[in-house]
mmCIF file as gemmi writes it, N, C-alpha and C atoms, coordinates in Angstrom:
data_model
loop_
_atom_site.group_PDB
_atom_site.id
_atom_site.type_symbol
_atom_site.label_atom_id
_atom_site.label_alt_id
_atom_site.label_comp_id
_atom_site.label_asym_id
_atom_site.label_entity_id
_atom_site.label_seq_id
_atom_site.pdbx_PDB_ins_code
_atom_site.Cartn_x
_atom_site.Cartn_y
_atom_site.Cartn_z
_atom_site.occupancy
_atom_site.B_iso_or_equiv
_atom_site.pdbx_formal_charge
_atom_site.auth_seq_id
_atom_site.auth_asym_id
_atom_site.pdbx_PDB_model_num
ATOM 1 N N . UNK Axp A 1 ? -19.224 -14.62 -11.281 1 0 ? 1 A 1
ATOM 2 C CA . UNK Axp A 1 ? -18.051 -15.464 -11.381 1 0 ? 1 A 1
ATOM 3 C C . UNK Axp A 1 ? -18.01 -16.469 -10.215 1 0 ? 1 A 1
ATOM 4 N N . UNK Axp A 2 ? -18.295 -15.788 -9.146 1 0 ? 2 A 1
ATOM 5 C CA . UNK Axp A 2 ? -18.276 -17.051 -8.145 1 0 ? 2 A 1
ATOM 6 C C . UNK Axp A 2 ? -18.932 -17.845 -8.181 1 0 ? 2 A 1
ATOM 7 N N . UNK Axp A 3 ? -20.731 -17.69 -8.628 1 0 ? 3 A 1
ATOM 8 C CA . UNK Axp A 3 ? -21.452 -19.113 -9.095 1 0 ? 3 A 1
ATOM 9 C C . UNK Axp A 3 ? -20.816 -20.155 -10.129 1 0 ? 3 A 1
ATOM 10 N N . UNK Axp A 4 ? -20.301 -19.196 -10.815 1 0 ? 4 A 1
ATOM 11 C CA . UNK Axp A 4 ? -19.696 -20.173 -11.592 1 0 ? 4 A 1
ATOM 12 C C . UNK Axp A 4 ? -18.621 -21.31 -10.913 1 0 ? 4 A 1
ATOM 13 N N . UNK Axp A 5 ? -17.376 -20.644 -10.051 1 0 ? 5 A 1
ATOM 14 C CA . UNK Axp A 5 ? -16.855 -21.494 -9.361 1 0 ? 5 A 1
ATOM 15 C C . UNK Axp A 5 ? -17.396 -22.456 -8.531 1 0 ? 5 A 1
ATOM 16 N N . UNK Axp A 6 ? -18.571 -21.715 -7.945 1 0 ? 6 A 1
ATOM 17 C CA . UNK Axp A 6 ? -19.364 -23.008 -7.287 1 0 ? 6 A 1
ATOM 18 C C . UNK Axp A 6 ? -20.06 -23.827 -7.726 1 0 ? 6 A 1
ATOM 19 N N . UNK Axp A 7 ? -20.463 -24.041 -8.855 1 0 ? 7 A 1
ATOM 20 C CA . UNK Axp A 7 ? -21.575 -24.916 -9.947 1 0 ? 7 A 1
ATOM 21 C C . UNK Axp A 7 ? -20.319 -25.958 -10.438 1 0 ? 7 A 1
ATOM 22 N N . UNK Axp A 8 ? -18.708 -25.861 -10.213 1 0 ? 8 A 1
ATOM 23 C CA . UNK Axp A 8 ? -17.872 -26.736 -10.647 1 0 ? 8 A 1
ATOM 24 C C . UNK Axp A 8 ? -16.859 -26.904 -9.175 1 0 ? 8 A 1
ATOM 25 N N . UNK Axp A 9 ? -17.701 -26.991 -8.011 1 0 ? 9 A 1
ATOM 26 C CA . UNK Axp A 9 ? -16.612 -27.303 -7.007 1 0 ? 9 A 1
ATOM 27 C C . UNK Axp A 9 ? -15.51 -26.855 -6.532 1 0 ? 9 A 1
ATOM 28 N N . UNK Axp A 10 ? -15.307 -25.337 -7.192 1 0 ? 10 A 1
ATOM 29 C CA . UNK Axp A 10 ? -13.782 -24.7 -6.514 1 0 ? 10 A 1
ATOM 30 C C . UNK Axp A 10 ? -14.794 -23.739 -5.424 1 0 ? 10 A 1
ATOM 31 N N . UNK Axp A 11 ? -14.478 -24.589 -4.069 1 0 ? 11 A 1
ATOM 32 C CA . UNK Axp A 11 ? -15.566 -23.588 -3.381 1 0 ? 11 A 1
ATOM 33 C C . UNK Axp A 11 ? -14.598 -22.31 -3.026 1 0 ? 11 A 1
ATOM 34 N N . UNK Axp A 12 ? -13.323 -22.58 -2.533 1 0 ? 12 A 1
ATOM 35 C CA . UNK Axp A 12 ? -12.508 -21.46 -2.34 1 0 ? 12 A 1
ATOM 36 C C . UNK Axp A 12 ? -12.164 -19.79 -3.424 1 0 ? 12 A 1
ATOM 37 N N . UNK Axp A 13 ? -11.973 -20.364 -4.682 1 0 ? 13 A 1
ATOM 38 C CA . UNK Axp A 13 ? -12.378 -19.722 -5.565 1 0 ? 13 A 1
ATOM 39 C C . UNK Axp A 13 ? -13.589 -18.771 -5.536 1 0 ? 13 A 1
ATOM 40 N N . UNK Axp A 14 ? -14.345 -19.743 -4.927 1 0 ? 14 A 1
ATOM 41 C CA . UNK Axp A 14 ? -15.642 -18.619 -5.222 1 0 ? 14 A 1
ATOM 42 C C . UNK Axp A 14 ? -16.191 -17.969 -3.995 1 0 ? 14 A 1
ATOM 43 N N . UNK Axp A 15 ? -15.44 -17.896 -2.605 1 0 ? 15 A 1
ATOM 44 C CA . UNK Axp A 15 ? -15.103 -17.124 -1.836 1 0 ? 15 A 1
ATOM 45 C C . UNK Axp A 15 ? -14.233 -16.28 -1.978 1 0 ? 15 A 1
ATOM 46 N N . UNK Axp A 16 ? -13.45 -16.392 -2.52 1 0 ? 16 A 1
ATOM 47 C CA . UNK Axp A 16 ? -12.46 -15.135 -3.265 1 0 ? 16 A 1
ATOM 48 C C . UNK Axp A 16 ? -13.156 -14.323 -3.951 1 0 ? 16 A 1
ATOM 49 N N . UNK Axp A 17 ? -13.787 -14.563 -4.797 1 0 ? 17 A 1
ATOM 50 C CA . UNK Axp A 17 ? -15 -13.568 -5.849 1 0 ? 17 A 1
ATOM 51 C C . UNK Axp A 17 ? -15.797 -12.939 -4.968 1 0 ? 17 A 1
ATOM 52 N N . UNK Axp A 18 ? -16.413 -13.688 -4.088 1 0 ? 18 A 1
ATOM 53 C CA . UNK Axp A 18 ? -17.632 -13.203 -3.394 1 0 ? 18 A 1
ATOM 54 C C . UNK Axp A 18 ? -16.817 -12.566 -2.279 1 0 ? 18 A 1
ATOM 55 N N . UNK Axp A 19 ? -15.684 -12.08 -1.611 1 0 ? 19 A 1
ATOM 56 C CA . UNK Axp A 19 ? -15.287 -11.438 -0.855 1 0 ? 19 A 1
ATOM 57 C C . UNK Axp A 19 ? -14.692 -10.263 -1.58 1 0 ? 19 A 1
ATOM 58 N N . UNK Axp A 20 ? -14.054 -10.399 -2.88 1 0 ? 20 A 1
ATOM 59 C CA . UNK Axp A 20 ? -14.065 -8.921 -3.876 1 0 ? 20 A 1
ATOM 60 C C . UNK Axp A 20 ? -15.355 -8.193 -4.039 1 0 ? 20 A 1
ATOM 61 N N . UNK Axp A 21 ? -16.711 -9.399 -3.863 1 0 ? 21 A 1
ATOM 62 C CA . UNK Axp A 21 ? -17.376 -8.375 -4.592 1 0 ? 21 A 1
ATOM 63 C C . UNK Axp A 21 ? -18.142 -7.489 -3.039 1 0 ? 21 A 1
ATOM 64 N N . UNK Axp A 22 ? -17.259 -7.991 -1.916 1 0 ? 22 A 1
ATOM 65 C CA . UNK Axp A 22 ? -17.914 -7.251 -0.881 1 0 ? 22 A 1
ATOM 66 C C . UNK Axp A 22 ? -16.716 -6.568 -0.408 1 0 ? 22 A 1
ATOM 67 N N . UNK Axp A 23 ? -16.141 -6.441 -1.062 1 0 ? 23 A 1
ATOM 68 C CA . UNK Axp A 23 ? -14.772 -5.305 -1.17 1 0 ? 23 A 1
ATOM 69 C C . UNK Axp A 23 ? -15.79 -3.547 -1.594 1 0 ? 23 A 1
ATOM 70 N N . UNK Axp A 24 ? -15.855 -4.09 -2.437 1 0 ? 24 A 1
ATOM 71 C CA . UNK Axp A 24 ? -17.049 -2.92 -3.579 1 0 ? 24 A 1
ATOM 72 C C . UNK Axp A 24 ? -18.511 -3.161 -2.933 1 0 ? 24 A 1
ATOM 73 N N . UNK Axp A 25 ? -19.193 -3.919 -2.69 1 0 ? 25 A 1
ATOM 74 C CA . UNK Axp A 25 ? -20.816 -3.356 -1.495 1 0 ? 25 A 1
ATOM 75 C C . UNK Axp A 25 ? -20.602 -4.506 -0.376 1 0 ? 25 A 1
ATOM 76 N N . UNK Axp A 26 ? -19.97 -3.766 0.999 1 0 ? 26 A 1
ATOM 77 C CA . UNK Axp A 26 ? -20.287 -4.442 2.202 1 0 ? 26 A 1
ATOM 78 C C . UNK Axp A 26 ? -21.686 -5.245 2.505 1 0 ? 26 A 1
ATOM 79 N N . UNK Axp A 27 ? -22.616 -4.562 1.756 1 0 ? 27 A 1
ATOM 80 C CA . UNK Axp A 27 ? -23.985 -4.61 2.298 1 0 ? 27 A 1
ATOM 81 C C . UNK Axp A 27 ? -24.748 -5.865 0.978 1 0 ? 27 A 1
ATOM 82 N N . UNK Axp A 28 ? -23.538 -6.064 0.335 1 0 ? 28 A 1
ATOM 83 C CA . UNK Axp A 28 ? -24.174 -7.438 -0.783 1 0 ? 28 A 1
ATOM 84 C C . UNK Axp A 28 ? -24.783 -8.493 -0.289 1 0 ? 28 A 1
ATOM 85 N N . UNK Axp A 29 ? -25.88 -8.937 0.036 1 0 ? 29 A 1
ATOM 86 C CA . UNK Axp A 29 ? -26.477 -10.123 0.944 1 0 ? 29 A 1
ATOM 87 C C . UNK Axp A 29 ? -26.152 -11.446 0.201 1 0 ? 29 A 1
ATOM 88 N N . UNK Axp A 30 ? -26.038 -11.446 -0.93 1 0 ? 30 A 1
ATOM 89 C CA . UNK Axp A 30 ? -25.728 -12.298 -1.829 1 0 ? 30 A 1
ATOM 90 C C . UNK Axp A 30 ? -24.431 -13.202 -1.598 1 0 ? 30 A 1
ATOM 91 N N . UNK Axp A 31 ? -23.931 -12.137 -2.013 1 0 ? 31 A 1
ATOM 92 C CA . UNK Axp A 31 ? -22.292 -12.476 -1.799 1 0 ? 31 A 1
ATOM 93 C C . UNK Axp A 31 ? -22.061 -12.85 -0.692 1 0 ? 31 A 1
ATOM 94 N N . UNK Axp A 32 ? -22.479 -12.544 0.798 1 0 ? 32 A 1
ATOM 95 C CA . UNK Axp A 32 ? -22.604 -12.971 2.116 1 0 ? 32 A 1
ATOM 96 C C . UNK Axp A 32 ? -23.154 -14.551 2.505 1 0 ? 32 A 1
ATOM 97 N N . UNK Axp A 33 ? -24.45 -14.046 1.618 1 0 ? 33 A 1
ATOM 98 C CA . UNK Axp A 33 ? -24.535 -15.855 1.59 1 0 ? 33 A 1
ATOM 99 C C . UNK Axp A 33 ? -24.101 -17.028 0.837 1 0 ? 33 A 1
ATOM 100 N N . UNK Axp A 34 ? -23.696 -16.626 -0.781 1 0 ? 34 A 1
ATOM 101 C CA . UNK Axp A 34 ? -23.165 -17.842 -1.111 1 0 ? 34 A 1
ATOM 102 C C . UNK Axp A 34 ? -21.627 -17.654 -0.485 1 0 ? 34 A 1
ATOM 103 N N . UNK Axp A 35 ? -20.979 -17.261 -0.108 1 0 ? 35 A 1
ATOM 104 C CA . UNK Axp A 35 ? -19.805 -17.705 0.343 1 0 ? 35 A 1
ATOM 105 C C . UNK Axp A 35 ? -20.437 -17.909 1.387 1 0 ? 35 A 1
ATOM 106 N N . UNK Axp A 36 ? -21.469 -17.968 2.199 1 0 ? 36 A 1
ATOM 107 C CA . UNK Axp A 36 ? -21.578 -18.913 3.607 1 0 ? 36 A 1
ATOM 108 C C . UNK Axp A 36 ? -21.565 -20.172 3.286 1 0 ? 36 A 1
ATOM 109 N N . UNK Axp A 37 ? -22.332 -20.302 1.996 1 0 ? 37 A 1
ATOM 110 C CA . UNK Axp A 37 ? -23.065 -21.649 1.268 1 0 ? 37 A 1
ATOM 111 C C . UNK Axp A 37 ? -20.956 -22.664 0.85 1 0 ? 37 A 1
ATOM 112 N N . UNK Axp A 38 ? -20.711 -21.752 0.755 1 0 ? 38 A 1
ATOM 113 C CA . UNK Axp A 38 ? -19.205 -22.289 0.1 1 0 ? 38 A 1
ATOM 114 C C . UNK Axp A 38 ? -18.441 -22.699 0.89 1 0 ? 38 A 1
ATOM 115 N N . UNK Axp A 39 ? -18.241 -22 2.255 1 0 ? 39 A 1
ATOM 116 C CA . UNK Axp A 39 ? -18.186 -22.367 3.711 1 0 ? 39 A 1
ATOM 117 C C . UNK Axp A 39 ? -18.454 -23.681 3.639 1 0 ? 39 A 1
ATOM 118 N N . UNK Axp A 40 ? -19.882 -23.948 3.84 1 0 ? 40 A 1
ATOM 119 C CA . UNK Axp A 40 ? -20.088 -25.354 4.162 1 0 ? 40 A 1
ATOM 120 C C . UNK Axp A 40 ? -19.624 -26.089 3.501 1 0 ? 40 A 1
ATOM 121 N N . UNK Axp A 41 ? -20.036 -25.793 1.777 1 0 ? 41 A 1
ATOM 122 C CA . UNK Axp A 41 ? -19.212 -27.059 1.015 1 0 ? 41 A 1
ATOM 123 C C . UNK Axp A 41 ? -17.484 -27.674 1.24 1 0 ? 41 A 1
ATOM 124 N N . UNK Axp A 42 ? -17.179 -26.538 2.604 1 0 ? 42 A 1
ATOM 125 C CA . UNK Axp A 42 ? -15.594 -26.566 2.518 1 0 ? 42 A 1
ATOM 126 C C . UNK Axp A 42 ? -15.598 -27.365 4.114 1 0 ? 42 A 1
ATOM 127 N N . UNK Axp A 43 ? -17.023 -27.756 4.373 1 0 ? 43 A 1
ATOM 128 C CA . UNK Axp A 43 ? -17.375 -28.236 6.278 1 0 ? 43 A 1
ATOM 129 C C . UNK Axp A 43 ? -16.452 -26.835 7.268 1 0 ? 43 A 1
ATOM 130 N N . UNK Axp A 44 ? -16.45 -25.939 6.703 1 0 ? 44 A 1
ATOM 131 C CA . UNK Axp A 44 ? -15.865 -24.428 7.306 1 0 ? 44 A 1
ATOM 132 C C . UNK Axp A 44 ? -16.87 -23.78 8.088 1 0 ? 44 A 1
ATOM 133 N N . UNK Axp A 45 ? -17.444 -24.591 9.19 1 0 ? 45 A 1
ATOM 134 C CA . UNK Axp A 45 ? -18.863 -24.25 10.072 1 0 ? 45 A 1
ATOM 135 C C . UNK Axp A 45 ? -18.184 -22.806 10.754 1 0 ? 45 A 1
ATOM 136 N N . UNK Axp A 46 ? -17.28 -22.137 11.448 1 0 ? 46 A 1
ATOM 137 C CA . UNK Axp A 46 ? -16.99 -21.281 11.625 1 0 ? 46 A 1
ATOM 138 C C . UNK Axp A 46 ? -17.283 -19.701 11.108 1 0 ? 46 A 1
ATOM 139 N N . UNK Axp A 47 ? -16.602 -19.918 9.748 1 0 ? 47 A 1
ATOM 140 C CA . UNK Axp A 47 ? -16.716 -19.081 8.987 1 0 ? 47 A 1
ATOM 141 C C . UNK Axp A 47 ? -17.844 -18.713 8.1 1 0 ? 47 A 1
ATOM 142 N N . UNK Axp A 48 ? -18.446 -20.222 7.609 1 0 ? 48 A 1
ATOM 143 C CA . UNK Axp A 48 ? -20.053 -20.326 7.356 1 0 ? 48 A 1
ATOM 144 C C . UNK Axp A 48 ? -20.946 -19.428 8.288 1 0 ? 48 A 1
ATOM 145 N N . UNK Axp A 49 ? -20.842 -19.859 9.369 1 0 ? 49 A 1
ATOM 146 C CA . UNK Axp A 49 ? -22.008 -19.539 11.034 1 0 ? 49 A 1
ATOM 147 C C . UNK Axp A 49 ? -21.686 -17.651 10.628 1 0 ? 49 A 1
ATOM 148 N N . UNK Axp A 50 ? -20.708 -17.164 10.497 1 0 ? 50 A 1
ATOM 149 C CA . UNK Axp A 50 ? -20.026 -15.471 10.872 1 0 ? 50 A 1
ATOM 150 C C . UNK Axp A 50 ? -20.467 -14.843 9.24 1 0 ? 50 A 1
ATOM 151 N N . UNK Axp A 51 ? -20.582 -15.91 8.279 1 0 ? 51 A 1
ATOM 152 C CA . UNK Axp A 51 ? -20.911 -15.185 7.141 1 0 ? 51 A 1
ATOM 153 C C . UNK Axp A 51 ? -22.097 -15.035 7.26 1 0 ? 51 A 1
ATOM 154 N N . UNK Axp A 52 ? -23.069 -15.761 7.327 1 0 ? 52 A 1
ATOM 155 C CA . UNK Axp A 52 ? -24.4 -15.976 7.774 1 0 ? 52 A 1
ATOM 156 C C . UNK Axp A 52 ? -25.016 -15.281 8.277 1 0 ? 52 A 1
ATOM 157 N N . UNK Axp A 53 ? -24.274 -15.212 9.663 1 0 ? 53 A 1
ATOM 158 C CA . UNK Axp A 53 ? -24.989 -13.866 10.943 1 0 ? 53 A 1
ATOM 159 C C . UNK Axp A 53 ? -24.938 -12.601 9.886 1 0 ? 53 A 1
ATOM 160 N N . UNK Axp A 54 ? -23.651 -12.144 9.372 1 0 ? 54 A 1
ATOM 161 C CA . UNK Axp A 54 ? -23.601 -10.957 8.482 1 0 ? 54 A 1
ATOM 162 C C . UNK Axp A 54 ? -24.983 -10.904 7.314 1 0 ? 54 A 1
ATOM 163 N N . UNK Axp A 55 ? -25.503 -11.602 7.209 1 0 ? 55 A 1
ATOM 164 C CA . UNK Axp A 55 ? -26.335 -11.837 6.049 1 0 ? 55 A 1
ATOM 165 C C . UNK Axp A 55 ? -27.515 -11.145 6.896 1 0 ? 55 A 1
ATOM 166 N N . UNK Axp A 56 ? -27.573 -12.046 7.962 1 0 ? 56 A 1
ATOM 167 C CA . UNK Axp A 56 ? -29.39 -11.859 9.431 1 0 ? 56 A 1
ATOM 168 C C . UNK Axp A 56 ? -28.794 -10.43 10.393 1 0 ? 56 A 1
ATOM 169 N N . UNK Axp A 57 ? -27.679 -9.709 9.971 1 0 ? 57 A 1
ATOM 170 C CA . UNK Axp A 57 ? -27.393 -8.531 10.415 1 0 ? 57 A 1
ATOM 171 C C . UNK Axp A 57 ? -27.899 -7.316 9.192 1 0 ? 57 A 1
ATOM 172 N N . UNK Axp A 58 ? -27.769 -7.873 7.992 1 0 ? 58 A 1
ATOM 173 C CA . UNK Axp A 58 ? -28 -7.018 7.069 1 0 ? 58 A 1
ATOM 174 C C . UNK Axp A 58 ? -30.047 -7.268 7.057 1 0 ? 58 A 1
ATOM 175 N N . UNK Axp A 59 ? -30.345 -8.192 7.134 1 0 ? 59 A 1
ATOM 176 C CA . UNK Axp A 59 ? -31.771 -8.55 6.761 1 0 ? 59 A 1
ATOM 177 C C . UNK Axp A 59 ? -32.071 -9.664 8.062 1 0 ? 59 A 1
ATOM 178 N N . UNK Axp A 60 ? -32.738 -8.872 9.199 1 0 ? 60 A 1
ATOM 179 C CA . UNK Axp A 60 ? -32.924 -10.718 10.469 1 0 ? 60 A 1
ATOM 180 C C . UNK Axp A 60 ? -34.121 -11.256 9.993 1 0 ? 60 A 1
ATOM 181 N N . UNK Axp A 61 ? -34.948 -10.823 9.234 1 0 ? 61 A 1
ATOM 182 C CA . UNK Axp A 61 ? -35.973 -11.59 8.824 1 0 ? 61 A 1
ATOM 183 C C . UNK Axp A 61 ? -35.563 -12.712 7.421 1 0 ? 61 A 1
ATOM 184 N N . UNK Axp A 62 ? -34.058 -12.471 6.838 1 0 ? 62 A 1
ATOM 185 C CA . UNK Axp A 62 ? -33.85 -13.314 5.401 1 0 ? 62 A 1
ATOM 186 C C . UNK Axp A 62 ? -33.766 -15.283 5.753 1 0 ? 62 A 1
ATOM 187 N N . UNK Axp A 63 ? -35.2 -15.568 5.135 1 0 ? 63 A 1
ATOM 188 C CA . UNK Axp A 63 ? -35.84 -17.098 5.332 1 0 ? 63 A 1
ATOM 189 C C . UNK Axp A 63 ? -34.146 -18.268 5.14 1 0 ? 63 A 1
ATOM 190 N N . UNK Axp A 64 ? -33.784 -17.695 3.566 1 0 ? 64 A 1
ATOM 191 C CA . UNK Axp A 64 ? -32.472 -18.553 3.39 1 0 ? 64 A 1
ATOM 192 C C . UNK Axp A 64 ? -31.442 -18.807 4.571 1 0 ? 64 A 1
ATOM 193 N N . UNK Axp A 65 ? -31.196 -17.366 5.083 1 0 ? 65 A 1
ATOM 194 C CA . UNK Axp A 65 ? -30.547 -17.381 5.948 1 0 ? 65 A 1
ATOM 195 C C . UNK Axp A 65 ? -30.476 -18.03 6.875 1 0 ? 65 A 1
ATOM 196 N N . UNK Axp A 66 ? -32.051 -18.055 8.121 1 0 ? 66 A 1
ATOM 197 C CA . UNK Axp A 66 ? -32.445 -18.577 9.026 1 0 ? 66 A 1
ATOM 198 C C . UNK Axp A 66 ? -32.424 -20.07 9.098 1 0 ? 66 A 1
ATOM 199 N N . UNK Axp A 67 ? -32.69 -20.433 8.181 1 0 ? 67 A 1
ATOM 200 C CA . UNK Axp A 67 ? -32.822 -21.53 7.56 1 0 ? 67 A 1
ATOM 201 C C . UNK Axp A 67 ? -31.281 -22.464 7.677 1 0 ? 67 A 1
ATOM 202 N N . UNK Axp A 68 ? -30.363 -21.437 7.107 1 0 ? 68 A 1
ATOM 203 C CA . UNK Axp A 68 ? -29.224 -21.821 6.561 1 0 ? 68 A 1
ATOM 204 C C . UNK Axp A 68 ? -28.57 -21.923 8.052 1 0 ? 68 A 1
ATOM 205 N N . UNK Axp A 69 ? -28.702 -20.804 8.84 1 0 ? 69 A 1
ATOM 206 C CA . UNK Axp A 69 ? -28.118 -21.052 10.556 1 0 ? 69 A 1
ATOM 207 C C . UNK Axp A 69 ? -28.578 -21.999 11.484 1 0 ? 69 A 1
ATOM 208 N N . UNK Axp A 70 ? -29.637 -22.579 10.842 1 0 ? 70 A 1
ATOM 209 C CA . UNK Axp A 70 ? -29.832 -23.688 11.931 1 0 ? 70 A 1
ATOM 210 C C . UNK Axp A 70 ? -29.55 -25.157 11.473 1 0 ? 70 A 1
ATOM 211 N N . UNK Axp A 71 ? -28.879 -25.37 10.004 1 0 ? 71 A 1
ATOM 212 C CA . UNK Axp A 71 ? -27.982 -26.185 9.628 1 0 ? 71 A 1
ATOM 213 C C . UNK Axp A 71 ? -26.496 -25.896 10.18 1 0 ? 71 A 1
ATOM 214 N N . UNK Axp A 72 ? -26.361 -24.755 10.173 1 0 ? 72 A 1
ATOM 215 C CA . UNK Axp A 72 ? -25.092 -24.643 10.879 1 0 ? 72 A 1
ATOM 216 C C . UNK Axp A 72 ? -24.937 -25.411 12.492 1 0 ? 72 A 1
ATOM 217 N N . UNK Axp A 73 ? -25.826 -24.921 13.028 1 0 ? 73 A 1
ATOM 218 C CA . UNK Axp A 73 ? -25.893 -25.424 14.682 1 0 ? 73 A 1
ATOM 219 C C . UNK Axp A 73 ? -26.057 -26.546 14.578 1 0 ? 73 A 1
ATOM 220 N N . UNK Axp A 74 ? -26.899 -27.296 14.151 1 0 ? 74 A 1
ATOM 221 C CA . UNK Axp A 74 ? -27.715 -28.275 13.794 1 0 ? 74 A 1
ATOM 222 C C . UNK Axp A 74 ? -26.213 -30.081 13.508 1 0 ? 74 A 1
ATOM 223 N N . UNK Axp A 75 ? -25.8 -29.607 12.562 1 0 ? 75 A 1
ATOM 224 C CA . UNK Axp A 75 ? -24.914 -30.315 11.521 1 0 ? 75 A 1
ATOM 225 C C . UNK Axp A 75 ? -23.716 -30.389 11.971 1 0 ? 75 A 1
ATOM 226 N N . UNK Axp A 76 ? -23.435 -28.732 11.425 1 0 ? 76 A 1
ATOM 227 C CA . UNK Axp A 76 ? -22.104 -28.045 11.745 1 0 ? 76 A 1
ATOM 228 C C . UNK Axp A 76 ? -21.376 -28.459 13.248 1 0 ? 76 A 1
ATOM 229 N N . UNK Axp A 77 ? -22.313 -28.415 14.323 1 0 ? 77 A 1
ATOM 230 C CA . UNK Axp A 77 ? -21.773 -27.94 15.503 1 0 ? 77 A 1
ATOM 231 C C . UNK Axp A 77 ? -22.39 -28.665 16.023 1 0 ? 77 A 1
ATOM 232 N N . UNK Axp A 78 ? -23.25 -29.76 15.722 1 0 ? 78 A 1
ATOM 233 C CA . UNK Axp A 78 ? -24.342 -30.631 16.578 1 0 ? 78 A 1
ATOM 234 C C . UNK Axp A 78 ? -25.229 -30.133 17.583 1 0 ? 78 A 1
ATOM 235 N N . UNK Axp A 79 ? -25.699 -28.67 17.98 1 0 ? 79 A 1
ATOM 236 C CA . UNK Axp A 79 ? -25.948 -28.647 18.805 1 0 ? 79 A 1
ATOM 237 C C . UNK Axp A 79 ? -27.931 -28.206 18.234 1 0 ? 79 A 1
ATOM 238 N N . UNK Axp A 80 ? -28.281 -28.637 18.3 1 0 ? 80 A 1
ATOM 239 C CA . UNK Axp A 80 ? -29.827 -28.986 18.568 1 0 ? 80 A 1
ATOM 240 C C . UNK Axp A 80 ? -30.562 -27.42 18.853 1 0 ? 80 A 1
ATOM 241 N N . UNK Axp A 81 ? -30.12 -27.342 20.215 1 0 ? 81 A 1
ATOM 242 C CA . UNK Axp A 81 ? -30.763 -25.803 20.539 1 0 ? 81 A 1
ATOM 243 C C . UNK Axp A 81 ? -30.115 -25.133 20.129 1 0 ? 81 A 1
ATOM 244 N N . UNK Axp A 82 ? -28.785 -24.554 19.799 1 0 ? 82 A 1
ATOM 245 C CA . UNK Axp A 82 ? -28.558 -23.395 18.74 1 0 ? 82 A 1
ATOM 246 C C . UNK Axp A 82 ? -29.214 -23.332 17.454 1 0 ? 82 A 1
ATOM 247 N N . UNK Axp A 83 ? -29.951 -24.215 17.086 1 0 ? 83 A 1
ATOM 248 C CA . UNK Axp A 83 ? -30.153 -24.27 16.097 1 0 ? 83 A 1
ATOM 249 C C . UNK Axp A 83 ? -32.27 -23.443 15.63 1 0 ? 83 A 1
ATOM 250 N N . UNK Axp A 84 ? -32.08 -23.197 17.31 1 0 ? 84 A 1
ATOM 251 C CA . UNK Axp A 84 ? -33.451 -22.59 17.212 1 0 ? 84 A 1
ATOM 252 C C . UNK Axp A 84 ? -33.329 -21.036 16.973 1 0 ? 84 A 1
């Protein structure tokens, strides 16, 4: 359900879904990351950056992730070397 909200722009919506569905598995990496991904679409670098880490806490080797945190630093937060 939440892809769905996000494939039509209700990014909030589909942080709501994806935080029910980590109501029921804390450990959903999924759900961790597209609501990071929804974060951003919302420029919510904060909450993006903390969903994220939760994602590289569950898995520190997950590529999307890594990837996805150094747009955060990078973009989000301008900062260059956080972003390594």
């Amino acid at each position: 359900m939440g892809n769905d909200y996000m494939s039509h722009g209700e990014y909030q919506k589909a942080i709501d879904c994806y935080n029910e569905a980590l109501q029921i598995d804390p450990y959903n990496r999924d759900a961790w990351f597209y609501a990071a991904k929804a974060y951003e679409c919302l420029s919510d670098w904060d909450h993006e950056r903390d969903y994220c880490d939760r994602v590289l806490e569950i898995n520190s080797n997950d590529v999307d992730a890594l990837l996805l945190r150094g747009t955060i630093f990078s973009v989000g937060f301008g900062d260059s070397h956080g972003a390594n």
